[in-house]
TIRO-2110 file (N, C-alpha, C; in Angstrom, 1 decimal):
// TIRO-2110
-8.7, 11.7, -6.6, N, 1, A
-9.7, 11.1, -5.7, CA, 1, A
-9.3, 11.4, -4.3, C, 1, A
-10.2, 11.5, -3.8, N, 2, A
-10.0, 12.3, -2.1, CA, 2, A
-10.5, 11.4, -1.2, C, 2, A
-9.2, 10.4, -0.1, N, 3, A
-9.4, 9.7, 0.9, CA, 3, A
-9.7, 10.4, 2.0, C, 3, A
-10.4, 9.8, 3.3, N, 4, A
-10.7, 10.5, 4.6, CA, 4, A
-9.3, 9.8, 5.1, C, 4, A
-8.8, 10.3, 6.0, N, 5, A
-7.8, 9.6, 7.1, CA, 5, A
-8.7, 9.5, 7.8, C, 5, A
-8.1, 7.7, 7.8, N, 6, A
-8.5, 6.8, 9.0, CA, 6, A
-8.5, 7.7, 10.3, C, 6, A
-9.3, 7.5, 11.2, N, 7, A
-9.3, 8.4, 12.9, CA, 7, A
-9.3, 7.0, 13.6, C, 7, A
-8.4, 7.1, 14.6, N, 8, A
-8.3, 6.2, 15.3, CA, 8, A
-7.7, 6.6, 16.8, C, 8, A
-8.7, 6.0, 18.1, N, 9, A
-8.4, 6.5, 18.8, CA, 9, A
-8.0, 5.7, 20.1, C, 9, A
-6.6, 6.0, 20.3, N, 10, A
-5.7, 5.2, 21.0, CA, 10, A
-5.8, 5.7, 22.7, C, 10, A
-5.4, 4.4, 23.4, N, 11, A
-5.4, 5.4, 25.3, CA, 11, A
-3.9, 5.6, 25.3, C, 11, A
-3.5, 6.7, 25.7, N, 12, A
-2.3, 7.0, 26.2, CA, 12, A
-2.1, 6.0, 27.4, C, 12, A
-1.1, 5.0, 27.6, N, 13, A
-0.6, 4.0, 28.7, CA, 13, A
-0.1, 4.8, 30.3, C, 13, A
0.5, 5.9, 30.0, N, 14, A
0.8, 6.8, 31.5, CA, 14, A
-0.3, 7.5, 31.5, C, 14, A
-1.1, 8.5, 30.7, N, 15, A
-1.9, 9.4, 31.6, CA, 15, A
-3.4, 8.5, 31.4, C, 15, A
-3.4, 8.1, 30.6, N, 16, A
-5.2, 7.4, 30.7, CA, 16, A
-5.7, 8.1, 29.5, C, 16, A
-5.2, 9.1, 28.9, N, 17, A
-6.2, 10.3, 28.1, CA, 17, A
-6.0, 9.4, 26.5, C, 17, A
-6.9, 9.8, 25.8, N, 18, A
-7.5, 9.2, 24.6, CA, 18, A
-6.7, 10.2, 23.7, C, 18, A
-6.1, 9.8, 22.6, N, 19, A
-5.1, 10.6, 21.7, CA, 19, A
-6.0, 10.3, 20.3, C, 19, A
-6.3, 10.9, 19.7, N, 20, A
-6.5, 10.8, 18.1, CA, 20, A
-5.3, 10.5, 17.2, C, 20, A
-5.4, 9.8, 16.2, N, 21, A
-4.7, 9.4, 15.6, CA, 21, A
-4.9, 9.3, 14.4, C, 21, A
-4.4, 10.6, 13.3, N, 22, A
-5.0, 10.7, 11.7, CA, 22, A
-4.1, 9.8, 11.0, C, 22, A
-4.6, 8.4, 9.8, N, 23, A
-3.0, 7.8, 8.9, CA, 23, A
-4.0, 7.9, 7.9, C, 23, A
-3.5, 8.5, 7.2, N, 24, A
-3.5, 8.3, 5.3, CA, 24, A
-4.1, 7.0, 4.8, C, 24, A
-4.7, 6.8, 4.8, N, 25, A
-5.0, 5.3, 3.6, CA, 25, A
-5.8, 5.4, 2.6, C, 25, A
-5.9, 4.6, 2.1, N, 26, A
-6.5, 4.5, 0.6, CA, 26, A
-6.8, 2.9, 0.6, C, 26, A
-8.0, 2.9, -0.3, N, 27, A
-8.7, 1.2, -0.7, CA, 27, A
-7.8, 1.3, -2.0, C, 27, A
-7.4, -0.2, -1.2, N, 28, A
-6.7, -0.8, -2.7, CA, 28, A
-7.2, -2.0, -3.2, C, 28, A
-7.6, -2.5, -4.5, N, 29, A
-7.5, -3.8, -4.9, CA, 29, A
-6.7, -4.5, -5.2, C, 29, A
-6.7, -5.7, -4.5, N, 30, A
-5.0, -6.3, -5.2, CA, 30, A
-6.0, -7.5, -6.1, C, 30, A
-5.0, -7.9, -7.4, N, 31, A
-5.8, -8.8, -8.1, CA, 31, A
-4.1, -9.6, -8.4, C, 31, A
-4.2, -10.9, -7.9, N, 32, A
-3.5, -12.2, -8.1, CA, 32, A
-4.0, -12.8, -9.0, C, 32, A
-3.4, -13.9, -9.6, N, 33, A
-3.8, -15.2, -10.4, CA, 33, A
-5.1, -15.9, -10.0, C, 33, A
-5.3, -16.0, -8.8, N, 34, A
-6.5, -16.9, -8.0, CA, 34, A
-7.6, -16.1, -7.5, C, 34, A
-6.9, -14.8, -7.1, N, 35, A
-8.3, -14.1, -6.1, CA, 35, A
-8.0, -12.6, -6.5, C, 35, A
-8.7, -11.8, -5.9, N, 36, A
-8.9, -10.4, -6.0, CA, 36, A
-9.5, -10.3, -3.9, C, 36, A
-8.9, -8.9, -3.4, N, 37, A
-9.3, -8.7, -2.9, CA, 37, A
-9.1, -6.8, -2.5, C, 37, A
-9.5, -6.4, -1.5, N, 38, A
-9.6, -4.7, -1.2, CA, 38, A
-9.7, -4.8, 0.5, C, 38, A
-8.5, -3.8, 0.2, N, 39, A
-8.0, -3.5, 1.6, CA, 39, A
-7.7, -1.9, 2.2, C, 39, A
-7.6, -1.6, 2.9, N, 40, A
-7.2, -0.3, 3.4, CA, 40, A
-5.7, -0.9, 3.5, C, 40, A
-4.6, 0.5, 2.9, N, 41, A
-3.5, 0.7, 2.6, CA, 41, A
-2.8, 2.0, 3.0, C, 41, A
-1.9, 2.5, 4.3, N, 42, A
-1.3, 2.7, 4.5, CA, 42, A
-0.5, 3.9, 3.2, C, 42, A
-0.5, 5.0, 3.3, N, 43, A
0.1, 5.6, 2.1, CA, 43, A
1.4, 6.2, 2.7, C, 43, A
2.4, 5.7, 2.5, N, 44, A
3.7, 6.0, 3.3, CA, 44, A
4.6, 6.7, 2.5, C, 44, A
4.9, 7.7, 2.4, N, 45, A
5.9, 8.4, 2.1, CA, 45, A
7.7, 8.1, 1.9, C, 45, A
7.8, 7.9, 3.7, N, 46, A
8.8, 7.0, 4.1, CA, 46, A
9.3, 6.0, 3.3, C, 46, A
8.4, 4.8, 3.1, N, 47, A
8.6, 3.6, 2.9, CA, 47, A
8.9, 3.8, 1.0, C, 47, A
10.2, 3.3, 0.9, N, 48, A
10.7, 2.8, -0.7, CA, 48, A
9.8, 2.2, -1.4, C, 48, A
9.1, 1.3, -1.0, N, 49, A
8.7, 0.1, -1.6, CA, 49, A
7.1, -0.2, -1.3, C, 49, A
6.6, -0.5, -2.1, N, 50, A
5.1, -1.1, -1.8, CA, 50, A
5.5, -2.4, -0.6, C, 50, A
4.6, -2.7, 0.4, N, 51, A
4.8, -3.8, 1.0, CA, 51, A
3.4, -4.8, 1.3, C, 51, A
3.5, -5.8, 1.2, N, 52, A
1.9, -6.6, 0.9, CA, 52, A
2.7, -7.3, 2.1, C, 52, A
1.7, -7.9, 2.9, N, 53, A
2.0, -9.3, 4.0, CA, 53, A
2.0, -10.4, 3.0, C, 53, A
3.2, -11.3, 3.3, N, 54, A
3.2, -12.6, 2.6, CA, 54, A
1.6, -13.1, 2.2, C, 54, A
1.1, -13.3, 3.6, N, 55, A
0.0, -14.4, 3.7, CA, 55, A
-0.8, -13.5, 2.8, C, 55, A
-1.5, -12.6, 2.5, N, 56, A
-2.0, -12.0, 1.2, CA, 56, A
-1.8, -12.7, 0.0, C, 56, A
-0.3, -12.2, -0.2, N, 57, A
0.3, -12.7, -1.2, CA, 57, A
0.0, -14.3, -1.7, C, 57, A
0.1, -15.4, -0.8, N, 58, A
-0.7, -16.7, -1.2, CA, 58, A
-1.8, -17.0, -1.3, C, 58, A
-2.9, -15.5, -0.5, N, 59, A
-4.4, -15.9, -0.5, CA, 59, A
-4.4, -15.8, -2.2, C, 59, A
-3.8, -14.7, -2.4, N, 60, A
-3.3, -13.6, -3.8, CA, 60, A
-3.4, -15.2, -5.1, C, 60, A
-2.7, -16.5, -4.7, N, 61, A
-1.6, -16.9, -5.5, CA, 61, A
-0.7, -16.5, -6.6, C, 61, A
0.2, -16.1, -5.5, N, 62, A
1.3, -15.1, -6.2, CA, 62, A
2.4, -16.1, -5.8, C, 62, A
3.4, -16.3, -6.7, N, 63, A
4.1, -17.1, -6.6, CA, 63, A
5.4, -15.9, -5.8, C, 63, A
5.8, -16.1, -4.7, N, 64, A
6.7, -15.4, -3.9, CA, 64, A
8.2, -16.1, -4.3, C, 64, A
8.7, -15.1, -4.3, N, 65, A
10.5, -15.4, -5.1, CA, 65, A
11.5, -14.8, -3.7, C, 65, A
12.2, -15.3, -3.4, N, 66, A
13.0, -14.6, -2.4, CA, 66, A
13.8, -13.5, -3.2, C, 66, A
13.8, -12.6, -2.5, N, 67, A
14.3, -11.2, -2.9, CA, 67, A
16.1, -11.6, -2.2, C, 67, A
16.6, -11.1, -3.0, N, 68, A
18.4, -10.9, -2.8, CA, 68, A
18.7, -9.9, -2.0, C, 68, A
17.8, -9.0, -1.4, N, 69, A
17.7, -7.9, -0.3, CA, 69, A
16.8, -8.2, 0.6, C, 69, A
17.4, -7.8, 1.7, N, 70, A
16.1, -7.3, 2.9, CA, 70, A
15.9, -5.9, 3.0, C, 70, A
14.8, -5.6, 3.8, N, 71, A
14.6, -4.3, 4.1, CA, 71, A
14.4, -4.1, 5.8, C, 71, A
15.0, -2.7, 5.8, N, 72, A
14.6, -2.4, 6.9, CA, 72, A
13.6, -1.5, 7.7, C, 72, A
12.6, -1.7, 8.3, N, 73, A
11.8, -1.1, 9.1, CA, 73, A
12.1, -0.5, 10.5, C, 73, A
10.8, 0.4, 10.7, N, 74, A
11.1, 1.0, 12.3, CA, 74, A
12.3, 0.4, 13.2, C, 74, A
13.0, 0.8, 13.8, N, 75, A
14.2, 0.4, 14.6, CA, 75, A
15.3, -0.2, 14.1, C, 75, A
15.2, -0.4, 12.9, N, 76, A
15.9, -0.7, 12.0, CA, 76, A
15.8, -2.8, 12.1, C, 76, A
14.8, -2.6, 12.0, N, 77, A
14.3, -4.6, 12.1, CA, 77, A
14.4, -4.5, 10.7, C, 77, A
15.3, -6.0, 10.5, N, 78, A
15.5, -6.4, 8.9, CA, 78, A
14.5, -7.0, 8.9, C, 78, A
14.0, -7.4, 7.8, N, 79, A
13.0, -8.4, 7.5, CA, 79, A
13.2, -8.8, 6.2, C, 79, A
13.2, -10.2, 5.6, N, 80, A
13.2, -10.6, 4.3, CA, 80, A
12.2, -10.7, 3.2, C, 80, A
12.7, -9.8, 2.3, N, 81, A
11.6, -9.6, 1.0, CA, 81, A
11.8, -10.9, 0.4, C, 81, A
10.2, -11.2, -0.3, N, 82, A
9.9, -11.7, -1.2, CA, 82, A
9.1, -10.8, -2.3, C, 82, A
9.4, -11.4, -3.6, N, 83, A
9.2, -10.5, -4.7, CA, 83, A
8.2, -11.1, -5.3, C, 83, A
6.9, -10.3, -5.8, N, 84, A
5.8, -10.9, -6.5, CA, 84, A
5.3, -9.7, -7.6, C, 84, A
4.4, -10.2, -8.7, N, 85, A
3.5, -9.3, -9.7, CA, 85, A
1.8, -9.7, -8.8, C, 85, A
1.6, -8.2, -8.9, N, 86, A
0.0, -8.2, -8.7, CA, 86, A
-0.5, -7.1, -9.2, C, 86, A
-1.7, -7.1, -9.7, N, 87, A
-2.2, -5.7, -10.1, CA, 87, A
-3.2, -4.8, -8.8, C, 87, A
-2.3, -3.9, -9.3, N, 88, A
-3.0, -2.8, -8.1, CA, 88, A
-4.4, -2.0, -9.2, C, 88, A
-5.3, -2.2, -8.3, N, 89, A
-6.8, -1.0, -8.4, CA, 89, A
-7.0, -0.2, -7.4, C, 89, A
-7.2, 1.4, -7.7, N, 90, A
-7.6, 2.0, -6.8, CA, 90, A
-9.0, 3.0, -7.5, C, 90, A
-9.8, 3.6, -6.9, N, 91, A
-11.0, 3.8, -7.5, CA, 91, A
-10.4, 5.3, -7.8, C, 91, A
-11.1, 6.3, -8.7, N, 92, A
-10.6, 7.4, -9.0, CA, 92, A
-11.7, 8.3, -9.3, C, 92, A
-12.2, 9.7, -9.7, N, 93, A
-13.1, 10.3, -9.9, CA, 93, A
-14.0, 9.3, -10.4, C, 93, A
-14.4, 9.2, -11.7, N, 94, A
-15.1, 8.4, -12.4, CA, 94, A
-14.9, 6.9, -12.8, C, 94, A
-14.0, 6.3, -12.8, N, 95, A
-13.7, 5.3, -13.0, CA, 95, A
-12.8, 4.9, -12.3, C, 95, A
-11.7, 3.9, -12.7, N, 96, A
-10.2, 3.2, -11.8, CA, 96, A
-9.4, 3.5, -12.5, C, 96, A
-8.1, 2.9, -11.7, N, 97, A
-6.8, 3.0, -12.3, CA, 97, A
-6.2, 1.6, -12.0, C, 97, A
-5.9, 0.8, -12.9, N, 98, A
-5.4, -0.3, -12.6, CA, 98, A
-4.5, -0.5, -13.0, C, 98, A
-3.2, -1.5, -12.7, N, 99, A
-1.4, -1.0, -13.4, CA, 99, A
-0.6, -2.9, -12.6, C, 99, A
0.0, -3.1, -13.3, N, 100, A
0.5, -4.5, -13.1, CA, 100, A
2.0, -3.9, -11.9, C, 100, A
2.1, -4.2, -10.9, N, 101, A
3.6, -3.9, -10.1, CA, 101, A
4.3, -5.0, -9.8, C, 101, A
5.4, -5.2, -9.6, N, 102, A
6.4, -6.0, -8.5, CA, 102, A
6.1, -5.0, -7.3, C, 102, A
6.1, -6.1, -6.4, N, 103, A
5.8, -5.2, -5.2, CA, 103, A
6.7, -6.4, -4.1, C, 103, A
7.1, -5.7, -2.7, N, 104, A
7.7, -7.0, -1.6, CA, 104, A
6.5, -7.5, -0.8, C, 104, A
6.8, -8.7, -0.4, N, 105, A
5.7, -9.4, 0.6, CA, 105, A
6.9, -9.8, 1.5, C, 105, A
6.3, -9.1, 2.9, N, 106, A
7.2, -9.9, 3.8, CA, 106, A
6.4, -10.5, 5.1, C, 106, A
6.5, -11.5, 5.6, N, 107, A
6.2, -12.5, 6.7, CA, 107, A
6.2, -11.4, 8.0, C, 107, A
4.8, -11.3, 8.7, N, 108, A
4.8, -10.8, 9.4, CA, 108, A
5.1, -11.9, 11.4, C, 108, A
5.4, -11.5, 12.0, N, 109, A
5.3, -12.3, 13.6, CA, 109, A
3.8, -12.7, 13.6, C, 109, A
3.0, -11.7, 13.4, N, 110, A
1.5, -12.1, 13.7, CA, 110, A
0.3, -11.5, 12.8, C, 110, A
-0.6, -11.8, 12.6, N, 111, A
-1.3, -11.3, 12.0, CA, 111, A
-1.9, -10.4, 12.5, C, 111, A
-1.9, -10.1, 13.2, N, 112, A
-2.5, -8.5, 14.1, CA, 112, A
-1.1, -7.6, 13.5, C, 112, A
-0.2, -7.9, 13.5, N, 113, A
1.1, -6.8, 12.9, CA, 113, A
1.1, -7.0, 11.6, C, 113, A
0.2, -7.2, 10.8, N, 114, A
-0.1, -7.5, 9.3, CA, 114, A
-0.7, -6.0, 8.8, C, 114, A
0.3, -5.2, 7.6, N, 115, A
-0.2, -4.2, 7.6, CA, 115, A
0.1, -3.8, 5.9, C, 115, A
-0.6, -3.3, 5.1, N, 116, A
-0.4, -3.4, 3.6, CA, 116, A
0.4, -1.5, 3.9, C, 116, A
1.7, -1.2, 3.1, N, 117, A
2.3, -0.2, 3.3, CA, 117, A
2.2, 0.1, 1.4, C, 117, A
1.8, 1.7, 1.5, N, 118, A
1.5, 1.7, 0.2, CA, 118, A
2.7, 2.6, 0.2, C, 118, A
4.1, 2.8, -0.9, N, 119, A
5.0, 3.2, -0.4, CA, 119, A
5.7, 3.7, -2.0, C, 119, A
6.6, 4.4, -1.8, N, 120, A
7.1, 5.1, -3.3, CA, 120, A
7.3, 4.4, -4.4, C, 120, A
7.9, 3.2, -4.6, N, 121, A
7.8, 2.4, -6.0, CA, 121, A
6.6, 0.8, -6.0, C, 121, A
6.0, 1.4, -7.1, N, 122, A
4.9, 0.7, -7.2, CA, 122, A
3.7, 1.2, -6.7, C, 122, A
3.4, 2.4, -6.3, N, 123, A
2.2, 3.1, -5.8, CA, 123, A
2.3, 4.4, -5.9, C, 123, A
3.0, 5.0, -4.6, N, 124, A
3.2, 6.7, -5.1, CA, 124, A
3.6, 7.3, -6.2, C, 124, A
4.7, 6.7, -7.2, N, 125, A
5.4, 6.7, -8.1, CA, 125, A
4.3, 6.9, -9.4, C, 125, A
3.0, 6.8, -9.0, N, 126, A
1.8, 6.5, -10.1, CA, 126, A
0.7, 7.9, -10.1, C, 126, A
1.6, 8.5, -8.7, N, 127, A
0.1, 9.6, -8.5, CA, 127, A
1.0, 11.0, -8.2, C, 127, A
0.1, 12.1, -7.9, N, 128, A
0.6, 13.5, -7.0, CA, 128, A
-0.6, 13.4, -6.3, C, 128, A
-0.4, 13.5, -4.9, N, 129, A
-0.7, 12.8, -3.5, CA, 129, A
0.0, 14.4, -2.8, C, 129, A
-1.2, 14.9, -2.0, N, 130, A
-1.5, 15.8, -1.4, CA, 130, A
-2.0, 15.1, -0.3, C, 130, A
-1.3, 15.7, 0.7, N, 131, A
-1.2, 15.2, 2.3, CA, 131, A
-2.1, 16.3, 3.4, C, 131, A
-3.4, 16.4, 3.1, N, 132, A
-4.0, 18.1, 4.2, CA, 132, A
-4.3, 17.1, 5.4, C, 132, A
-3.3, 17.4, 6.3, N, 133, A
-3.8, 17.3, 7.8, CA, 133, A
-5.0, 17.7, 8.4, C, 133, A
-4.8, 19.4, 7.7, N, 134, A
-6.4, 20.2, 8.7, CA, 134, A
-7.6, 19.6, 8.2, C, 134, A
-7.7, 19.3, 6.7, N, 135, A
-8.8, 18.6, 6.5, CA, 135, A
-9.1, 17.3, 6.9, C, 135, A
-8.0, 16.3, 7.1, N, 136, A
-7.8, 14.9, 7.3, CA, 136, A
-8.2, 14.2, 6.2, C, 136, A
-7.7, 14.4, 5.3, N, 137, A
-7.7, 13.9, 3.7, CA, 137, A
-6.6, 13.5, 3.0, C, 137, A
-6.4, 12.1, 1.9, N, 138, A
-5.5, 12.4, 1.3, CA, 138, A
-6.3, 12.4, -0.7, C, 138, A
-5.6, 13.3, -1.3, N, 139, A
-6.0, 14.0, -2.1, CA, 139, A
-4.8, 12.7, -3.4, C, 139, A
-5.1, 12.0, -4.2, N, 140, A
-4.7, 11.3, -5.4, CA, 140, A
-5.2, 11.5, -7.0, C, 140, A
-4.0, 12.0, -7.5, N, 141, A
-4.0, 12.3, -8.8, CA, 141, A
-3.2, 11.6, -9.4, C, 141, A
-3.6, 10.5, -10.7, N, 142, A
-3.0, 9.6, -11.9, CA, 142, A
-1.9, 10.7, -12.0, C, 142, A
-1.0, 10.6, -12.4, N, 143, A
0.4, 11.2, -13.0, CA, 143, A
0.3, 10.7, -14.5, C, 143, A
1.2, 11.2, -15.4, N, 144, A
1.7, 10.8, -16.4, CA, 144, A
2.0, 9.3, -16.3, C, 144, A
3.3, 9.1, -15.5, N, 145, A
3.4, 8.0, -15.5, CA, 145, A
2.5, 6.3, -15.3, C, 145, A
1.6, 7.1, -14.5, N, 146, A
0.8, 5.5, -14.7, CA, 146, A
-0.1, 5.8, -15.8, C, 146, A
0.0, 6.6, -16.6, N, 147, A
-1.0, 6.6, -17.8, CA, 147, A
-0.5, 5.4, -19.0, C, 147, A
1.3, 6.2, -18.6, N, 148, A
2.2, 5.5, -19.7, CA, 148, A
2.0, 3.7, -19.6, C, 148, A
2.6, 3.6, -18.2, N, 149, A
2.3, 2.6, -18.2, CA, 149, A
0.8, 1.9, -18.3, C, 149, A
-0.1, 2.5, -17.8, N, 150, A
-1.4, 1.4, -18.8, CA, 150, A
-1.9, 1.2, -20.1, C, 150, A
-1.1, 2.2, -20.6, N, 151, A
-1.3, 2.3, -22.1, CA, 151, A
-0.1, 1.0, -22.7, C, 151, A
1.2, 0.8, -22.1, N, 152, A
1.9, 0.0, -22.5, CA, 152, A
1.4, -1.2, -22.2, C, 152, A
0.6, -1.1, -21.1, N, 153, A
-0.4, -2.8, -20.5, CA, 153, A
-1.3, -3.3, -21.2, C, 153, A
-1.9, -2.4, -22.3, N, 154, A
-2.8, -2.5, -23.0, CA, 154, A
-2.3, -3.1, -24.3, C, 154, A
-1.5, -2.8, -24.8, N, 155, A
-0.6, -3.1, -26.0, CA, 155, A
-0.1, -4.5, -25.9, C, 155, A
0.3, -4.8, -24.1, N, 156, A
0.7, -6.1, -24.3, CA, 156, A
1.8, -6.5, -24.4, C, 156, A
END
């Protein structure tokens, strides 16, 4: 399935001039015990871990477990994981793909810095994910692996 990158257009602070800004995302559905909802996600390369904002996570009701690790982000800011199951959907040629993960939720300062990071375990880990700049696309293909796993989800 073939995302557009988000275009977003930021002022440069010294010269005044308007900068374009291509990021990768993809709609995801997250489906909790209580709610379901769909968000634009962040497809990060970088990032180890899938990352959901807490407060999601309880709209979610997802019972949040403190993680025995932190992680660290940009500048090297720790921040404390919590650990939850949610099922991720994302839409695909003809149909979806939906797959149960542990994924971290971590407490953001504000809700304006609230940002869902779709990141190597629990998301990329599921697809081959073609990155075209010149087009400003990101390109998602089911792998093997999330096949396995939905077929083992199905069994139960």
């Amino acid at each position: 399935m073939m995302f557009p990158y988000r275009k977003l257009f930021l002022r440069d602070r010294a010269t005044g001039d308007i900068d374009l800004i291509l990021r990768p995302e993809a709609p995801v559905t997250m489906h909790g015990p209580s709610w379901s909802m769909t968000c634009s996600g962040l497809v990060d390369t970088g990032s180890d871990t899938t990352i959901v904002p807490a407060s999601l996570g309880r709209e979610l009701g997802v019972t949040l477990v403190p993680s025995r690790r932190q992680g660290t982000g940009f500048g090297g800011h720790l921040s404390d994981f919590f650990v939850g199951e949610i099922d991720l959907e994302i839409p695909l040629e003809e149909s979806s793909a939906r797959w149960r993960v542990t994924v971290n939720f971590v407490e953001f300062a504000t809700e304006s810095n609230e940002i869902l990071i779709l990141g190597q375990a629990g998301f990329l880990e599921f697809f081959r994910a073609t990155f075209d700049w010149d087009k400003a696309r990101l390109t998602l293909t089911a792998n093997r692996r999330l096949g396995a796993i939905q077929r083992k989800q199905k069994r139960g």
